[in-house]
ZADREN-147006 format. One record per atom (N, C-alpha, C): x, y, z; residue in three letters. Coordinates in steps of 0.05 Angstrom, whole numbers, plus 5000, padded with zeros to 4 digits. Layout:
# residues N
XYZALA/...
# end
This chain:
# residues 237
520943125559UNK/519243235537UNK/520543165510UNK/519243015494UNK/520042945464UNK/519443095441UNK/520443175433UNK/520743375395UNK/517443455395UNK/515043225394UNK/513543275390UNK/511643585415UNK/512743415443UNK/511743525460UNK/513143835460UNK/514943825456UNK/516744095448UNK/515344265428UNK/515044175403UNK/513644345379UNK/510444395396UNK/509344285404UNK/507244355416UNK/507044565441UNK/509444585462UNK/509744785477UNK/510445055458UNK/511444945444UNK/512645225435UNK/510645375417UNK/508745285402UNK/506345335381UNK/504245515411UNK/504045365432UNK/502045435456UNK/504045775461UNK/506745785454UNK/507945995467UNK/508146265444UNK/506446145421UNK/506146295400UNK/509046305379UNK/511246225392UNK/514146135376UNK/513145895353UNK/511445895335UNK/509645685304UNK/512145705297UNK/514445925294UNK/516745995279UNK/518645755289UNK/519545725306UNK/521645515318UNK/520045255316UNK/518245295322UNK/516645025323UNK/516644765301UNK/517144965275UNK/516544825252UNK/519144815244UNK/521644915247UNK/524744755237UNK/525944625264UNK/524144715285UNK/525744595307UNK/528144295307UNK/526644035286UNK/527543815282UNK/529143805261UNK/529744055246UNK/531944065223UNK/533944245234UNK/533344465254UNK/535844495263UNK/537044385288UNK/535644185300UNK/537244005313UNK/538643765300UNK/536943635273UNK/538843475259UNK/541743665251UNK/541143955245UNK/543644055229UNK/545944075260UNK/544744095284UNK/546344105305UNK/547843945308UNK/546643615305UNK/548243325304UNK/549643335291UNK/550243385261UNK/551043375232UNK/554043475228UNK/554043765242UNK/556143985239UNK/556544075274UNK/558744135281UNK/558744215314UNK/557844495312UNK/555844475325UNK/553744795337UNK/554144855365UNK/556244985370UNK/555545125408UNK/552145195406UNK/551845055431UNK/548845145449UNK/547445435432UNK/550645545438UNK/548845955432UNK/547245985405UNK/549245775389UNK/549245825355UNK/547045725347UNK/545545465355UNK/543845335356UNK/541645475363UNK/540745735387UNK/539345855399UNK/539346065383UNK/540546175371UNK/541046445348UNK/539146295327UNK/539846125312UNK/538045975288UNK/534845955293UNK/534845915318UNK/532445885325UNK/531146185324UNK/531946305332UNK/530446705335UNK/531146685314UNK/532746705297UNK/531946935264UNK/530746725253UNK/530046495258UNK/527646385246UNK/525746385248UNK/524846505274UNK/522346605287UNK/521746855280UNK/524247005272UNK/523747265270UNK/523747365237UNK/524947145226UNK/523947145192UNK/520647105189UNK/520146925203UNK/518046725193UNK/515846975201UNK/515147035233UNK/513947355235UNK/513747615215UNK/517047665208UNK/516747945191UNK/514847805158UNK/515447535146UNK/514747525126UNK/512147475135UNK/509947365156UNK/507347405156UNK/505747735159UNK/508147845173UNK/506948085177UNK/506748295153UNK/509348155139UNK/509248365101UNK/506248175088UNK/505847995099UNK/503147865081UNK/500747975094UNK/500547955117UNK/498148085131UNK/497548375118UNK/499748555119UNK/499948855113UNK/499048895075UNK/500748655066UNK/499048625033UNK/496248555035UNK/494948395042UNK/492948345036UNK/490848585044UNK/492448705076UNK/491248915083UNK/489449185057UNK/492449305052UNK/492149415033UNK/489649345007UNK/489549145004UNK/487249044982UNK/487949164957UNK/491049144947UNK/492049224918UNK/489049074893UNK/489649204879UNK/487849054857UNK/490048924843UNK/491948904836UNK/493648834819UNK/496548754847UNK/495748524857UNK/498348524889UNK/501048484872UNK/501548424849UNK/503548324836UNK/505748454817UNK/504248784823UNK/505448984803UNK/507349144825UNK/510549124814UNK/512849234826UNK/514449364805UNK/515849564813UNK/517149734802UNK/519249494784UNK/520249324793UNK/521449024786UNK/520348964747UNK/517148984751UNK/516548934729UNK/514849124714UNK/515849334712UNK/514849604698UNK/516149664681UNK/515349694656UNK/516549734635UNK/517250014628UNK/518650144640UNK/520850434632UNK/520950504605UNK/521750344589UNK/522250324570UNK/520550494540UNK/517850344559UNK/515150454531UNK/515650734538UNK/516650884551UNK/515751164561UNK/517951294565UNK/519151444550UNK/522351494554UNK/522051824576UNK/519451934568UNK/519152214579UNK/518452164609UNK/517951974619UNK/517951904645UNK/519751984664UNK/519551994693UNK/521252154706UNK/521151954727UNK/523351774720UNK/524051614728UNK/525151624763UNK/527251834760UNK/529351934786UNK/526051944811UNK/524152024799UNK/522152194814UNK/520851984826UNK/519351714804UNK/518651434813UNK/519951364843UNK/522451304829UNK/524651144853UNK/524751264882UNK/525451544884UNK/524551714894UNK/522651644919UNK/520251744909UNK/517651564924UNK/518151364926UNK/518851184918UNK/519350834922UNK/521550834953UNK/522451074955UNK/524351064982UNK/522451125000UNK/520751255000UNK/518551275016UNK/519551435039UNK/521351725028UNK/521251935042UNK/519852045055UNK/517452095022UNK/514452295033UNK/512852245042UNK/512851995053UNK/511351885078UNK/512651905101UNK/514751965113UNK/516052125137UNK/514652325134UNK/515152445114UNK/515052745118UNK/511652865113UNK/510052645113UNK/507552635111UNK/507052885089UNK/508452825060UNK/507952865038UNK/505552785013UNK/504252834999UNK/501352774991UNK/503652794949UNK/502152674932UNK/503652624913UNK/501252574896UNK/501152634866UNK/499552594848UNK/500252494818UNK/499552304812UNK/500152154789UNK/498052284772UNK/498552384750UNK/497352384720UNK/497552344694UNK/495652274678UNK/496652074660UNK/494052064642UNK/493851964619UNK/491851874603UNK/492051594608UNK/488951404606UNK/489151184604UNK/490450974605UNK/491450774625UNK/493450594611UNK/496550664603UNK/497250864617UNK/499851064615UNK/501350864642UNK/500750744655UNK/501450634680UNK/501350744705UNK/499250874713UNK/499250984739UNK/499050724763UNK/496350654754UNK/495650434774UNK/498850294777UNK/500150224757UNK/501350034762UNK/503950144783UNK/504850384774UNK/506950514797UNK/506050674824UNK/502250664822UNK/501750684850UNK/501250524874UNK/501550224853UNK/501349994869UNK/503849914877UNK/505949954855UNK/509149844866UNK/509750044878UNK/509050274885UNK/509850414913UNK/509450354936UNK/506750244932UNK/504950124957UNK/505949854969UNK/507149704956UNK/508649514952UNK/511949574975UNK/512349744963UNK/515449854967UNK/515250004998UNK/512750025004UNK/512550215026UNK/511650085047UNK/509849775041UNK/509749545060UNK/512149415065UNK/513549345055UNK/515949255053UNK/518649435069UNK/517749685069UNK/519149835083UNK/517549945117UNK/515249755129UNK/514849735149UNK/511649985147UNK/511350095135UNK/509650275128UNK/506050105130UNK/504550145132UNK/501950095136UNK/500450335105UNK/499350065088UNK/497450205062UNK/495250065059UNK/493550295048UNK/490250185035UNK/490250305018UNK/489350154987UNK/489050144967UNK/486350124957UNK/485750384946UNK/481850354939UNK/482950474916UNK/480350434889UNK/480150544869UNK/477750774877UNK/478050954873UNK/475651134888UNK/472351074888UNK/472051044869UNK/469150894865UNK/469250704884UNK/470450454894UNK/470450304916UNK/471650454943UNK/473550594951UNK/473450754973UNK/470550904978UNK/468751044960UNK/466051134960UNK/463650874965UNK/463850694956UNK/461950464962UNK/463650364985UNK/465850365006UNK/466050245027UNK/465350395045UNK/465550685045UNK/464450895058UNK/460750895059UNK/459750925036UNK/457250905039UNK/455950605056UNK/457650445057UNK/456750185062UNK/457250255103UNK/460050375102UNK/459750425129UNK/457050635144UNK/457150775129UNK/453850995135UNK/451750795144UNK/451650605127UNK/448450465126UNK/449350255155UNK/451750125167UNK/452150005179UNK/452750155198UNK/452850345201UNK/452950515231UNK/455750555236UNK/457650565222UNK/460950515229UNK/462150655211UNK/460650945209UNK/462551125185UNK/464851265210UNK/465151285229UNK/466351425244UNK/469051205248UNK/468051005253UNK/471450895254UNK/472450785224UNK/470850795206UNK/471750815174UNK/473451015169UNK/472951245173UNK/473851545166UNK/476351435187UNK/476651375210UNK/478351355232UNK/480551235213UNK/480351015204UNK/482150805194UNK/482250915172UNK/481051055154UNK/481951155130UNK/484351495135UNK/482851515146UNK/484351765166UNK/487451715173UNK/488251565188UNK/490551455200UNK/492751245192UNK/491251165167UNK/493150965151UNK/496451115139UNK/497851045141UNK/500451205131UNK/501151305108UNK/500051095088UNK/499651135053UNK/496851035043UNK/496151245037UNK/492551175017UNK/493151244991UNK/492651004977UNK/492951034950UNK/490051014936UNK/489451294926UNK/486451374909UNK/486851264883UNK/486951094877UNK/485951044841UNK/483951104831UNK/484851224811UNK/483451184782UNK/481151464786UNK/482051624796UNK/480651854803UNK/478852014784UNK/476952044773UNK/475152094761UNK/475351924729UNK/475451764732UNK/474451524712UNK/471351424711UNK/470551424729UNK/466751324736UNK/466351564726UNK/462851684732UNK/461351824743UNK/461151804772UNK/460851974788UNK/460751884814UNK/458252014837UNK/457251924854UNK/456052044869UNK/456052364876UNK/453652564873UNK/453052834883UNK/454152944908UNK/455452664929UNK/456352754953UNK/458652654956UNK/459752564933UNK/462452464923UNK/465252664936UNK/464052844919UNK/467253074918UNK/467353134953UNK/464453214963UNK/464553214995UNK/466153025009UNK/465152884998UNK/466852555015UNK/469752575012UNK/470352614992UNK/473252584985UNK/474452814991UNK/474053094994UNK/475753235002UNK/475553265039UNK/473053095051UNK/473453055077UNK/475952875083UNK/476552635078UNK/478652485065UNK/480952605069UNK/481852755049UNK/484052895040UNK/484553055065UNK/483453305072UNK/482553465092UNK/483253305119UNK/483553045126UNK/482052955150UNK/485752805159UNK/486852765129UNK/489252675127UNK/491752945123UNK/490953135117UNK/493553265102UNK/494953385131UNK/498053295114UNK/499653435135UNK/499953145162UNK/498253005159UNK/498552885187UNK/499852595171UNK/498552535144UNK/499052205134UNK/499052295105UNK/500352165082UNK/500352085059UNK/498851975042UNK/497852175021UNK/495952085002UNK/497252034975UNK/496551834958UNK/496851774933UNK/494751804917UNK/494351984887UNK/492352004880UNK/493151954858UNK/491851824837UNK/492251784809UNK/489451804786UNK/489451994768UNK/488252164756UNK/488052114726UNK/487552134710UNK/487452344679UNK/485852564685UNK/484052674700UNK/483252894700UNK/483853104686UNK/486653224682UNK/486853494678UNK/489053484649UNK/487853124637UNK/489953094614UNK/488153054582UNK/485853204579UNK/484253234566UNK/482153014562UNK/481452864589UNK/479852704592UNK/476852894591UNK/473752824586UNK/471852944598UNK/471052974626UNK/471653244628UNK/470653334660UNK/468653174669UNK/466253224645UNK/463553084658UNK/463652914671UNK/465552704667UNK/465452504691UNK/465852464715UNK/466752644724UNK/466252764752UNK/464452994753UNK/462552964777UNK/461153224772UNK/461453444784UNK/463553404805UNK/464253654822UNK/467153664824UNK/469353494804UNK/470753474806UNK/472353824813UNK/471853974806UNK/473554404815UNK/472754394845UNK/470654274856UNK/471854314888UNK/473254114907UNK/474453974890UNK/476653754892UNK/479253754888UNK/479053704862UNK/481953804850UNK/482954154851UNK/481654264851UNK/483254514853UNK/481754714876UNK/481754584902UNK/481654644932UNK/483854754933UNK/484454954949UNK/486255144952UNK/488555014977UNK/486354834988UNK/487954725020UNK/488754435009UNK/488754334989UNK/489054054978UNK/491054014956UNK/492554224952UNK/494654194940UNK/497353994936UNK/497353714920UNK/499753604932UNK/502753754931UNK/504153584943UNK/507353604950UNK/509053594922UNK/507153324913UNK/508653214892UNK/507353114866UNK/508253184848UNK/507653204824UNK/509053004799UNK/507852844783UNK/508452674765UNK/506852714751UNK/507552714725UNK/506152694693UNK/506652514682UNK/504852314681UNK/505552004664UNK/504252014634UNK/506252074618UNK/505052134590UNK/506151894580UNK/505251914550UNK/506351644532UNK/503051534525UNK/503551304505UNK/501651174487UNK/501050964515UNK/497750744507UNK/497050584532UNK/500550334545UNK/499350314559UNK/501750084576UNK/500449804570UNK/501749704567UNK/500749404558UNK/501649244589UNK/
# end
């Protein structure tokens, strides 16, 4: 069997990982003296890099960040000194997802929520965790879309059971009359069992009106989060 016929058994054996340096780490075998074993080690954590980094890509794209590129890495601390930084990082360990903890970001406009509810989301794939990322208006139009397609029950299932749900931008629209219903089935359907992320201005002198049922939502007696953040300061650039 020759190199080529080799990369091809091994692609059939699902090993694409070995398959593709197979011929550079046998040149590096010729090159430098490699025992058999050492040579066979190179080969698995190359297989086993090349897996974990498709599976952190599968699990990103999963998620459906709006912004895949925003990490705590590149968040500017700085504009916002009243920020509670310890608290960020914190969640970025992704404790309160063990402990199937629920957490609320608020903020006026452009204060940076989205952006540290996505580098959590980030931080929490990365840490082996499973996330979906909706801005609520689109969690509500994928839901309604499941109704009309006959597949609201394993929607709710998968929204249900995901480990970290990150709600953006939470009463920013107007939203649907059966909105607040929807969403505190959601919440309700998750608490205590999986981790919710919600990010708001709601209760930071934005107009209510824009939600229209937002009091049997936000201040449900059984929907209380764990965790609490106040993202104040001027917009985030």
């Amino acid at each position: 069997m020759n190199i080529i016929e080799l990369q091809r058994a091994l692609r059939q054996l699902r090993l694409g990982g070995i398959a593709t340096v197979l011929e550079t780490r046998l040149h590096q075998a010729q090159a430098e003296p490699m025992a058999p074993i050492d040579l066979i080690s190179c080969l698995v954590a190359d297989e086993l890099t090349r897996r974990s980094e498709r599976l952190l890509d599968r699990r990103r794209k999963q998620a459906a960040f709006r912004d895949p590129h925003k990490t705590l890495d590149n968040f500017d601390f700085t504009f916002n000194p009243k920020m509670n930084r310890s608290l960020v990082f914190d969640l970025a360990t992704c404790a309160f997802i063990d402990k199937r903890e629920d957490a609320l970001f608020l903020g006026p406009g452009g204060a940076g929520k989205s952006h540290l509810a996505q580098a959590i989301g980030l931080a929490a794939i990365q840490q082996g965790y499973r996330v979906m990322y909706r801005e609520t208006h689109v969690l509500l139009d994928d839901l309604a879309e499941a109704v009309a397609d006959g597949t609201r029950k394993q929607f709710m299932e998968s929204v249900a059971t995901v480990p970290l749900l990150i709600i953006d931008d939470f009463g920013m629209r107007k939203l649907p009359l059966t909105a607040a219903e929807d969403l505190l089935e959601i919440i309700m359907r998750r608490y205590e069992r999986a981790s919710t992320l919600l990010t708001s201005n709601r209760l930071c002198g934005a107009p209510h009106k824009r939600f229209n049922a937002e009091s049997s939502f936000m201040l449900s007696p059984d929907s209380d989060p764990a965790i609490f953040s106040q993202v104040e300061g001027s917009r985030f650039a």
